[in-house]
C-alpha positions in Angstrom: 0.0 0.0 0.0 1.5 3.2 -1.1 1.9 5.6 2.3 0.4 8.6 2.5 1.7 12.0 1.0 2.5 14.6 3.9 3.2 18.6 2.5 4.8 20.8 4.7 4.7 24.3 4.2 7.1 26.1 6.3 9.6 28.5 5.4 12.3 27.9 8.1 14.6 25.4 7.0 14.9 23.6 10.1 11.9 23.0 11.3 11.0 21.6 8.0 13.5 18.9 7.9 12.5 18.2 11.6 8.7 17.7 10.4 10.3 15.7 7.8 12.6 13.6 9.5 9.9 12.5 12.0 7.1 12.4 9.1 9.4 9.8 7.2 10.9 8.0 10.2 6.6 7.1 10.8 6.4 6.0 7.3 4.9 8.9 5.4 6.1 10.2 2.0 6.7 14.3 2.3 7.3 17.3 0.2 8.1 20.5 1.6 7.2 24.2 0.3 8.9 27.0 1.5 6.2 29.7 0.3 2.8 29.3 -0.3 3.4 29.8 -4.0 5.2 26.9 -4.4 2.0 24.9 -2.0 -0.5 25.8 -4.2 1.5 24.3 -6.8 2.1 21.1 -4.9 -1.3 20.6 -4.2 -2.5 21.0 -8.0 0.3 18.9 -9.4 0.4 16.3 -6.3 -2.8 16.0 -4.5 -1.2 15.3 -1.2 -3.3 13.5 1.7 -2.6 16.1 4.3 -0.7 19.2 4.9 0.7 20.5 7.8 0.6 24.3 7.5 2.6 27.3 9.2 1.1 30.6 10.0 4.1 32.7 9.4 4.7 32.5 5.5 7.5 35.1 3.5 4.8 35.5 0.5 1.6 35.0 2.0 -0.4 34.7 5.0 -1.1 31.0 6.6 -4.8 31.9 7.2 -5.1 33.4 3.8 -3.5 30.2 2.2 -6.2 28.2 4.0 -8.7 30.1 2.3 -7.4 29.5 -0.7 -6.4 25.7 -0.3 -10.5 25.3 1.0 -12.0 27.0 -2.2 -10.3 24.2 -4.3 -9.7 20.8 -1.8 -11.3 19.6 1.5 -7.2 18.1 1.8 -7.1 17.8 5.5 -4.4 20.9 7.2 -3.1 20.7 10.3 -2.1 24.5 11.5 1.2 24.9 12.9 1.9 28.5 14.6 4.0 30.2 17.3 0.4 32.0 18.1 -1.0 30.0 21.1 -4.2 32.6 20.7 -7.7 30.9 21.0 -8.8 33.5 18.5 -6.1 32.6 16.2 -7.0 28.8 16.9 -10.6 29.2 16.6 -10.2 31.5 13.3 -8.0 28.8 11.9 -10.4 26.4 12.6 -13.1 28.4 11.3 -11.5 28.2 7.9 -11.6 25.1 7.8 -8.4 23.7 9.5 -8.3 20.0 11.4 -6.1 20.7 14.2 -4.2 23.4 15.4 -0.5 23.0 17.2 1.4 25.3 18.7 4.9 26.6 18.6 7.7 25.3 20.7 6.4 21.8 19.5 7.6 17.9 19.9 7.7 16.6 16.7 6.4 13.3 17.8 3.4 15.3 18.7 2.8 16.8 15.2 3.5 13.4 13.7 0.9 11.8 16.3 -1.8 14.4 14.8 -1.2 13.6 11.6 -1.7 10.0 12.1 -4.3 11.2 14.1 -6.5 13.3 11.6 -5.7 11.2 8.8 -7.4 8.2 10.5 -10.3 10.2 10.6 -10.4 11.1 7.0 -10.0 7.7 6.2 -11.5 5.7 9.1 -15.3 5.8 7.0 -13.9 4.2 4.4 -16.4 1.1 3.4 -18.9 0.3 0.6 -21.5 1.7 2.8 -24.0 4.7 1.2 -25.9 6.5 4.3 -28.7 8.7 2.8 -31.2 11.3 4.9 -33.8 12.9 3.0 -31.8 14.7 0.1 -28.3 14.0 1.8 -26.3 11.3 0.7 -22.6 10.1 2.2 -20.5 8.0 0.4 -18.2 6.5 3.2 -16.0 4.9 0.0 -15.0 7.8 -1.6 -15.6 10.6 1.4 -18.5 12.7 -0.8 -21.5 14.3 0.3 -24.1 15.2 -2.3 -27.5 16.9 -2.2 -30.3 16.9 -4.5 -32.1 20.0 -5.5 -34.6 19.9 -7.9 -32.8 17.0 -9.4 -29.5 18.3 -9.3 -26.7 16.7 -7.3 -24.6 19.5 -5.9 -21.1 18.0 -4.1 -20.4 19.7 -0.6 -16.8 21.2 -0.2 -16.4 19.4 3.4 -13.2 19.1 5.8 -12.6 15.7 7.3 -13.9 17.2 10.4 -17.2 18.0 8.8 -17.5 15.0 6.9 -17.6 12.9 10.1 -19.9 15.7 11.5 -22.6 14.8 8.9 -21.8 11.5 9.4 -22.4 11.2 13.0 -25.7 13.7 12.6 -26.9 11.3 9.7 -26.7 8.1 11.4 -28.6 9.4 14.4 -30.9 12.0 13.0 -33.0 13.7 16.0 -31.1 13.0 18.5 -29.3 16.0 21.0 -25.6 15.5 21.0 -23.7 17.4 23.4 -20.8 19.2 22.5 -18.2 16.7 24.5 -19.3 13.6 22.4 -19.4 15.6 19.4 -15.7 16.5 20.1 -14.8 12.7 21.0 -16.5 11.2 18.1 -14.8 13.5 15.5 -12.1 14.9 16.7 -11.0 12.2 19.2 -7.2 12.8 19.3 -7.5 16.6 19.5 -7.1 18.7 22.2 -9.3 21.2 21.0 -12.1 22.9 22.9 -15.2 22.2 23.0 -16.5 25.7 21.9 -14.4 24.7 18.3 -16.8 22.4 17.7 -19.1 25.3 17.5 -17.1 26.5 14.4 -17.4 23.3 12.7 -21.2 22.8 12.6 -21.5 26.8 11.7 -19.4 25.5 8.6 -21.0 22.1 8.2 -24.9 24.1 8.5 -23.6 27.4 6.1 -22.2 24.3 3.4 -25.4 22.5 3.8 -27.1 25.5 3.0 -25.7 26.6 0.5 -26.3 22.9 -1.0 -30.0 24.0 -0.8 -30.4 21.9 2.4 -30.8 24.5 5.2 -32.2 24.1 8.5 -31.3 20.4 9.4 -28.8 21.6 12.4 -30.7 23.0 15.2 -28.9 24.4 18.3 -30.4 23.0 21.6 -29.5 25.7 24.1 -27.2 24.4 26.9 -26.3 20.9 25.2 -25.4 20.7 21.9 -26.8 19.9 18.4 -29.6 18.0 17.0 -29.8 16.8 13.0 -33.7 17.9 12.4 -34.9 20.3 10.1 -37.0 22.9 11.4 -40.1 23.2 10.5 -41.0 25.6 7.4 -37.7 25.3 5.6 
């Protein structure tokens, strides 16, 4: 089985190698990027499975990257940044990064979040189709479709959200608190559990714009439930 493909942007030498070292030594392939120039390229011309991602790049902001990287790929990025900020974390998050790590880091750590989020963007992977109303997951190939009108639209989600809608499909109605949300998506993470907040306002803003609005409803206090309110 080929291993999977790790890109690194980070424009200090050092730490690169370091990722590198450590990525390699765990049995993933790399390729690093010094600017986010030469990522953008990367990601066109080699469709990596991850990419670990530093805030602080000579050409053009990490957040800004993200941005861009998310209006083409739902490639899983991991956020590396000397900003230990829960803004900045939260932000990054909110534009749709899978985990966030903080500068002075152990390697071993960034490596163990890799492994980490990529087992999540994998870990559906089965024959099985899961369908609710005019949603439909493909666990296979990690696509979520709606149907408007007869037309299949694709949603643009992260790995995070994808096993969002997964978890909300498989139980529709049901009032998750924010704590097993957290556990059953992001189980490796240390995030908060306000962040998961961020996700579903992504996951419910893509699902409307897929012409299925109104399927997440807040339940004050707890958490989230997967019914559409009434009238929409």
């Amino acid at each position: 089985m080929i291993s999977s493909l790790v890109l690194v942007v980070e424009d200090d030498a050092e730490i690169a190698l370091l990722l590198e070292r450590y990525l390699v030594r765990s049995g993933y392939r790399t390729v690093k990027a010094s600017t986010g120039q030469t990522a953008l390229v990367h990601l066109q011309m080699l469709r990596p499975d991850l990419v670990v991602l530093d805030v602080g790049l000579p050409d053009i902001d990490g957040f800004d990257l993200l941005a861009k990287i998310r209006a083409e790929s739902p490639v899983p990025v991991i956020f590396v940044s000397a900003m230990d900020d829960d803004t900045d974390k939260l932000l990054g998050l909110k534009l749709g990064a899978d985990d966030y790590v903080t500068k002075p880091f152990n390697p071993q750590e960034v490596v163990a979040r890799v492994g980490a989020v990529l087992k999540r963007t994998k870990g559906t992977a089965g024959s099985e189709v899961i369908r609710h109303e005019q949603i439909e997951v493909h666990l296979d190939s990690y696509i979520a479709m709606t149907t408007n009108d007869n037309r299949r639209v694709e949603l643009p989600l992260t790995a995070t959200e994808f096993r969002l809608l997964v978890c909300f499909i498989r139980s529709p109605f049901k009032t998750f608190e924010r704590a097993s949300l957290l556990d059953a998506c992001m189980p490796e993470s240390e995030a908060l559990d306000r962040t998961v907040d961020t996700h579903v306002a992504n996951l419910r803003r893509k699902l409307s714009d897929g012409g299925q609005g109104g399927y997440i409803t807040t339940v004050r206090g707890i958490g989230y439930r997967f019914a559409r309110s009434p009238g929409v």
